[in-house]
C-alpha positions as CSV (number, residue, x, y, z in Angstrom):
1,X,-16.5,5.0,19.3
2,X,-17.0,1.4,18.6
3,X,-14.9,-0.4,16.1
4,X,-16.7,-0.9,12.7
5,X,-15.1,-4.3,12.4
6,X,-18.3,-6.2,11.7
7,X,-19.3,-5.4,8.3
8,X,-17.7,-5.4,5.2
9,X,-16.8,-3.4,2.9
10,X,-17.6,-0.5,5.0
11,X,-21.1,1.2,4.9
12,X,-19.2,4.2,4.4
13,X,-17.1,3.3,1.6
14,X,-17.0,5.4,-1.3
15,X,-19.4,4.7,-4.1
16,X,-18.2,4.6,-7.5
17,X,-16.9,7.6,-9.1
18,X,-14.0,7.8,-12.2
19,X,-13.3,11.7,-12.0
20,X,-9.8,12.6,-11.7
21,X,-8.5,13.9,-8.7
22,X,-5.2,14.9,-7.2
23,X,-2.9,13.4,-4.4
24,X,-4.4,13.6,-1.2
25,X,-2.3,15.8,1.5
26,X,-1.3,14.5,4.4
27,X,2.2,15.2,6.0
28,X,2.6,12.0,7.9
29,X,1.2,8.5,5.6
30,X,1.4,5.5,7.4
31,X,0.7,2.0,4.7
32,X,0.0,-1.3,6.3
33,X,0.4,-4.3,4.2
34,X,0.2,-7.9,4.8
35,X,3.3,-9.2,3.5
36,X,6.7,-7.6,2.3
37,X,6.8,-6.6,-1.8
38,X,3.0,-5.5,-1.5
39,X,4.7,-2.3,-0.9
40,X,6.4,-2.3,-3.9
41,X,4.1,-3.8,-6.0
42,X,0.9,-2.5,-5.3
43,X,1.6,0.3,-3.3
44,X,5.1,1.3,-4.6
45,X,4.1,4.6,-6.8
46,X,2.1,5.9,-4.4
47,X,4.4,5.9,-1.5
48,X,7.3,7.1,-4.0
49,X,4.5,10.5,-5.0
50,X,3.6,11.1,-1.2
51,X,7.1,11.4,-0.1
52,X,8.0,13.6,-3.3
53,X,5.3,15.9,-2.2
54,X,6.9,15.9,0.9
55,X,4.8,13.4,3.6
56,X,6.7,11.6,5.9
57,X,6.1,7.9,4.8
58,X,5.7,5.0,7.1
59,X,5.1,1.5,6.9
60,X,3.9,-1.7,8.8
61,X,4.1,-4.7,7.4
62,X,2.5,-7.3,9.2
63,X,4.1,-10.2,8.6
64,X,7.6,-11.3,7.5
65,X,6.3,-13.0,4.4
66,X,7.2,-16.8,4.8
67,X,4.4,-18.3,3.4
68,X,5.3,-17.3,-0.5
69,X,5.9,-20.5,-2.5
70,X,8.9,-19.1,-4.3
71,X,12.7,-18.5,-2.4
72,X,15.0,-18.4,-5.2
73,X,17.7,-18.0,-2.0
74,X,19.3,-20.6,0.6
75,X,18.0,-18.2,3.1
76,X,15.0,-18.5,4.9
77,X,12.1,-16.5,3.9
78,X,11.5,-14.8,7.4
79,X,14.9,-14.1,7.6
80,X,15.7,-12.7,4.2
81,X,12.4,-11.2,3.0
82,X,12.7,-8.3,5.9
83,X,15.7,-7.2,4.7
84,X,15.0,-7.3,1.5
85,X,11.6,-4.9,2.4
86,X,14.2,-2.8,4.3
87,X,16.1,-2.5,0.9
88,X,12.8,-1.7,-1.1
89,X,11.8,0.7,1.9
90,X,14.7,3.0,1.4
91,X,14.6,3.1,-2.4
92,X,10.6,4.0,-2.2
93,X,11.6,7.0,0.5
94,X,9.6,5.1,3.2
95,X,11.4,6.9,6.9
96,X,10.0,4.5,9.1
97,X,9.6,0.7,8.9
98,X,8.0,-1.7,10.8
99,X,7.3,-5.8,10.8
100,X,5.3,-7.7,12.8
101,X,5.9,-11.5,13.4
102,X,1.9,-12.5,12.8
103,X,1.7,-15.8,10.7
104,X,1.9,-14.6,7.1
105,X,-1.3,-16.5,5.5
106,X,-3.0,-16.1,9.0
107,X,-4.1,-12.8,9.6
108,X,-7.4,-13.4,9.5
109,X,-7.1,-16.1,12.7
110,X,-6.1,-13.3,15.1
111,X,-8.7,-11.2,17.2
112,X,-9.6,-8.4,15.1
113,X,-8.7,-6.0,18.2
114,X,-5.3,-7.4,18.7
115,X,-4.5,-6.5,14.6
116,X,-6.2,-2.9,15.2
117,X,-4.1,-2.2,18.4
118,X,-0.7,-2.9,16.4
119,X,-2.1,-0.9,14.2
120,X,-3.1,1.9,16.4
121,X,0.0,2.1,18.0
122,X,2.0,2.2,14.9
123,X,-0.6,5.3,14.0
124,X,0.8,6.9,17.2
125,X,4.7,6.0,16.9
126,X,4.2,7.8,13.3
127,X,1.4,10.5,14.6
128,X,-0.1,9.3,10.8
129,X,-2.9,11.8,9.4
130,X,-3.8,9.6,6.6
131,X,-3.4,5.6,6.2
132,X,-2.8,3.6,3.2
133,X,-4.1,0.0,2.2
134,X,-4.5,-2.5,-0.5
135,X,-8.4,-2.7,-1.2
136,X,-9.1,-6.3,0.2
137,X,-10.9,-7.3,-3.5
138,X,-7.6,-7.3,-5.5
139,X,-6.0,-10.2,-4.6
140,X,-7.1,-13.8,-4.8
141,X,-7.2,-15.0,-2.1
142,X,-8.0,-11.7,-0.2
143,X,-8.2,-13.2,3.7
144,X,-5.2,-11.5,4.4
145,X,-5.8,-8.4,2.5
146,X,-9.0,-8.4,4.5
147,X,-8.2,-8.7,7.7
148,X,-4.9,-5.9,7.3
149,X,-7.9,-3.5,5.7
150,X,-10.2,-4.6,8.7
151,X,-7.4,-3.7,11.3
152,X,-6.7,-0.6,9.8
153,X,-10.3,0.6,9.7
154,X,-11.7,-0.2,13.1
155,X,-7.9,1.3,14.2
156,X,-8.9,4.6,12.1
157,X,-12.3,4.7,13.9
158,X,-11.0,5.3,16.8
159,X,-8.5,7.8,16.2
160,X,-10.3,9.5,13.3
161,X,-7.2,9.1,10.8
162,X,-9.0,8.4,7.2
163,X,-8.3,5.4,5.2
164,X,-7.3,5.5,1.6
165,X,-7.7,2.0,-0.6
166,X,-5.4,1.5,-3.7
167,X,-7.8,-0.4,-5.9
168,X,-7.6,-2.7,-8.9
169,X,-7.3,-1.0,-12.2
170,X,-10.1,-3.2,-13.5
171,X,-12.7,-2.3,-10.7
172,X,-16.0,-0.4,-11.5
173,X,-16.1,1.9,-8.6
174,X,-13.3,4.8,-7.0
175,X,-11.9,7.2,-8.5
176,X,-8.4,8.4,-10.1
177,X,-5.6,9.6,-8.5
178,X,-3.6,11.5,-11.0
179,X,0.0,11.7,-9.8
180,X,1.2,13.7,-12.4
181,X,-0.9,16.7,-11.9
182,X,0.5,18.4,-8.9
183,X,3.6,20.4,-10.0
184,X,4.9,20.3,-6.5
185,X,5.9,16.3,-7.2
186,X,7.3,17.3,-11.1
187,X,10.5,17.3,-11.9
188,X,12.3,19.8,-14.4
189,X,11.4,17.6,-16.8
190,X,7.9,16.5,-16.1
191,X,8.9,13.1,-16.2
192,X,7.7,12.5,-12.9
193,X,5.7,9.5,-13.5
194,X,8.4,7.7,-15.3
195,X,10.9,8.3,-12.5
196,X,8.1,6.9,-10.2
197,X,7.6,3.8,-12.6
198,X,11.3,3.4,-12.6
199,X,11.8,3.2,-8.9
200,X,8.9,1.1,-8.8
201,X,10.8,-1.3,-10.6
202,X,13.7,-1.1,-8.8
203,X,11.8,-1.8,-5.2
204,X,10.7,-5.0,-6.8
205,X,14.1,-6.3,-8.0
206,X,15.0,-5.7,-4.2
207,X,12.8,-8.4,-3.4
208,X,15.5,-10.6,-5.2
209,X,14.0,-14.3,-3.5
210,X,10.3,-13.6,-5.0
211,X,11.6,-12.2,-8.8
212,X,14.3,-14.0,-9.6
213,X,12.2,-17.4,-8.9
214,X,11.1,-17.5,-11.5
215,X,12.7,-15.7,-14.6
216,X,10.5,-16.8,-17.3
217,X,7.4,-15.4,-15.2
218,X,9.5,-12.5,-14.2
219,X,9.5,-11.1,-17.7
220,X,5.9,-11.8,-18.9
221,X,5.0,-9.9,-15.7
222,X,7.5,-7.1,-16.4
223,X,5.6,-7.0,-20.2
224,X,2.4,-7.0,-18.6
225,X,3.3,-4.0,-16.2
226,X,5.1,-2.1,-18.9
227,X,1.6,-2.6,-21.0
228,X,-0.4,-1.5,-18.4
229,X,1.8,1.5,-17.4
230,X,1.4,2.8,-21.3
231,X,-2.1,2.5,-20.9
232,X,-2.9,4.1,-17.0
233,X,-0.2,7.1,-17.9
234,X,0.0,8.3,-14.1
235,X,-3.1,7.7,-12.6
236,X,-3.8,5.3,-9.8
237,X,-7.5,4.0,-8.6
238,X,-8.6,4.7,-4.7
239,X,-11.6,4.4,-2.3
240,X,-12.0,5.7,0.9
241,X,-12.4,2.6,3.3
242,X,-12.7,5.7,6.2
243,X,-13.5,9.2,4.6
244,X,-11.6,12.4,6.1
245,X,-14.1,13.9,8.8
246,X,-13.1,17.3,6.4
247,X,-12.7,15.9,2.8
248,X,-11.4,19.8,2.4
249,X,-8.4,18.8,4.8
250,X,-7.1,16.3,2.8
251,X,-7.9,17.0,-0.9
């Protein structure tokens, strides 16, 4: 099958739908992110629910993250912002972790098939029935968000793993995620999505040269995440960039 790496979004994207739905199974996730602390940030209570539910959780990152304007360290970013991931990776259950040394900032100037392969062999190492992205329209700008979602897809295409977005809150299209409604991830307390938010937090302070930059910044966005965790409760908004072949395998 050939790569769909030439359009996008993908003709078969998922139109817009709101309905609630639960986790989708899978018993080996694999995320691929551009940069280290997208995993925590963006990705960080969805990885945290898959492994609760059981999945073995991988992740790629592509690059080591230098490019980021802020290093409140003496170290270097390509040096320390791995380790830090490695730190984040562990407290987010992730089993398996893997970086890349593509130019953080330059994805999008590699050949599309030399992103997919790294990707498709990192689909074997982890034999990964479901993959995990940021949706390329969330962040500004999105080049490297794009060309990691590109790479995934036309790597998904050819080994018919699906591909599963995390969106924007604010988008108008997808559909919810509701991580709370599966009993199998609750605790005896059904505070499941408050331990999730809280480890969340705690894989972003391990990326110590990014938040502690800037403190003042630091705590309006920890008063903006609180606000918008009150007000999203436990859901999380998705697309499928690659539907399952079987929607009922995966729902």
């Amino acid at each position: 099958m050939t790569p769909a790496t030439a359009v996008w979004p993908p003709a078969h994207a998922e139109a817009g739908h709101r309905d609630g739905r639960p986790l989708p199974r899978a018993w080996h996730v694999l995320a691929v992110t551009a940069r280290p602390g997208q995993e925590s940030a963006d990705l960080g209570r969805l990885l945290y629910a898959f492994r609760r539910r059981g999945a073995s959780v991988a992740l790629l990152s592509l690059t080591r993250g230098e490019a980021s304007p802020r290093n409140s360290t003496c170290e270097r970013l390509e040096v320390i912002r791995p380790w830090e991931l490695q730190v984040a990776a562990g407290l987010l259950g992730i089993s398996v972790l893997m970086v890349a040394d593509y130019a953080d900032g330059g994805l999008d100037r590699y050949p599309a098939a030399e992103l997919a392969e790294r990707v498709r062999r990192a689909i074997r190492a982890h034999a990964a029935d479901l993959l995990l992205v940021i949706d390329p329209a969330r962040s500004e700008p999105a080049r490297d968000d794009a060309a990691v979602a590109r790479a995934v897809c036309a790597a998904a295409e050819q080994t018919g793993v699906p591909v599963l977005a995390r969106m924007p809150r604010a988008a108008r299209s997808g559909w919810h995620v509701d991580l709370g409604a599966d009993a199998a991830v609750a605790d005896a307390a059904g505070a499941d999505a408050a331990v999730a938010r809280a480890v969340q937090r705690a894989a972003l302070a391990a990326h110590a040269s990014q938040v502690g930059a800037r403190p003042g910044t630091q705590q309006r966005t920890q008063r903006t995440q609180q606000r918008t965790q009150r007000r999203q409760d436990d859901r999380e908004q998705m697309r499928w960039l690659v539907p399952p072949r079987r929607m009922s395998g995966l729902s």
